[in-house]
C-alpha positions in Angstrom: -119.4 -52.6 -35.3 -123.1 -52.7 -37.2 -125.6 -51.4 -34.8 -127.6 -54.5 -34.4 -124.8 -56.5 -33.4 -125.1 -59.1 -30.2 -122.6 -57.1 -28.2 -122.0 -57.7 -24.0 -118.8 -55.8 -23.9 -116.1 -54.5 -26.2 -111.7 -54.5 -26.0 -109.9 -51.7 -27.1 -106.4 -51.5 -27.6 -105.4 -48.7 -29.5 -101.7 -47.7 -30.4 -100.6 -44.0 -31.6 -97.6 -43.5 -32.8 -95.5 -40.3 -33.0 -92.8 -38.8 -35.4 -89.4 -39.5 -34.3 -88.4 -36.4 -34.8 -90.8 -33.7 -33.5 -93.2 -35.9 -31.0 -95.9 -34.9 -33.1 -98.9 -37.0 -33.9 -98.4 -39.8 -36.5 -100.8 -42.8 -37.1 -103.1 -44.7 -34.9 -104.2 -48.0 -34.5 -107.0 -49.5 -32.9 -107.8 -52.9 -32.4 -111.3 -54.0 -31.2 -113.2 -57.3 -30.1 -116.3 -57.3 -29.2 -119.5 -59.8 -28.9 -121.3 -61.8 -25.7 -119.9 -63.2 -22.6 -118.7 -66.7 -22.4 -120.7 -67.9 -19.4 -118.9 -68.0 -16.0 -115.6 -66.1 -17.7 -114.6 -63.0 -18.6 -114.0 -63.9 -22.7 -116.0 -64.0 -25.4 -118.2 -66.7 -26.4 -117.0 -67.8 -29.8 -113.8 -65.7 -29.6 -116.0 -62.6 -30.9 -115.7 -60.4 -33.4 -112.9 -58.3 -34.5 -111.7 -55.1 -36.0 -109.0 -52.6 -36.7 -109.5 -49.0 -37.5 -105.9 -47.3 -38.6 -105.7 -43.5 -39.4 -103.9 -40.3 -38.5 -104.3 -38.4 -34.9 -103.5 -35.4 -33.4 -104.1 -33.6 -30.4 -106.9 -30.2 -29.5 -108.0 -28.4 -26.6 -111.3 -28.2 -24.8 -114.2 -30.5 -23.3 -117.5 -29.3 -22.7 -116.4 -28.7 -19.0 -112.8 -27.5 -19.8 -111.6 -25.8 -22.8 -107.7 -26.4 -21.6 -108.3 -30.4 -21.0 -106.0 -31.8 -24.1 -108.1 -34.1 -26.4 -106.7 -37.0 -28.9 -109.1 -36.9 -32.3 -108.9 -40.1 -34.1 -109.9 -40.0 -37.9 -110.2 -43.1 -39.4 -108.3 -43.7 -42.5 -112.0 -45.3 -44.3 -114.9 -43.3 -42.6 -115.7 -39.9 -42.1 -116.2 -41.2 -38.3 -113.8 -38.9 -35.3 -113.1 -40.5 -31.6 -112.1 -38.3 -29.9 -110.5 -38.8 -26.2 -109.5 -36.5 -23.2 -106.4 -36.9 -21.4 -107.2 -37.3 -18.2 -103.6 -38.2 -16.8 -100.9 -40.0 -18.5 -102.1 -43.1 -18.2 -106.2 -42.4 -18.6 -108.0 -41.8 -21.6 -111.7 -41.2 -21.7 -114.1 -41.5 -24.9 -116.2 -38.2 -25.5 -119.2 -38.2 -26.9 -119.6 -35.8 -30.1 -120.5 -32.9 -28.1 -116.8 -33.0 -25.8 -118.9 -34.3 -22.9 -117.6 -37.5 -20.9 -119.4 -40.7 -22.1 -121.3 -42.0 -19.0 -120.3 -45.6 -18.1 -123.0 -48.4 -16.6 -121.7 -50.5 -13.9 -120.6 -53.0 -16.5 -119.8 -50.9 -19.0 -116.6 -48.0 -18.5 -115.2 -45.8 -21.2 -112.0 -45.1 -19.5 -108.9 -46.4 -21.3 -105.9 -47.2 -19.1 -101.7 -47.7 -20.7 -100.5 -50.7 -20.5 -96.7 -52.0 -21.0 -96.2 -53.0 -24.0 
């Protein structure tokens, strides 16, 4: 997303996949849309924008506050650019900002990812 964007809110929906096999990290996908609120909804106005990042994953250790907390690094198949996530359960994700710290939220804004059935 350029940094000068018009941007209310963004949706993730990222997909990793593993190796049949051995479990191990495989590929990820992630889907985003972004762009303003359509007035008196929870959408977009216009639709918004999207984009999908694919690349390979795999799994570390340590946070800032935990060095045993299990974190997913995402490296983008195109840019030299890493998410990286903690696990906080098996259902929660939370972005981390490059120093392993928790991304701070706003009342409108969370960076905690939750599964959904697919």
């Amino acid at each position: 997303m350029p940094h000068s964007a018009a941007c209310d809110f963004i949706k993730w929906e990222i997909t990793f996949q593993r190796d049949a096999q051995t479990q191990a990290p495989t590929d990820f996908q992630l889907h985003a849309t972004y762009g303003v609120y359509q007035p008196n909804t929870n959408l977009f106005a216009g639709g918004g924008t999207s984009v999908t990042i694919s690349g390979k994953w795999e799994i570390t250790k340590g946070i800032k506050t935990n060095p045993n907390a299990l974190v997913y690094r995402l490296l983008a198949d195109e840019s030299d650019k890493i998410l990286s996530f903690v696990k906080m359960d098996e259902n929660l994700l939370h972005l981390l900002y490059g120093d392993k710290s928790l991304m701070i939220g706003t009342p409108s804004h969370s960076y905690t990812f939750n599964k959904t059935a697919r």
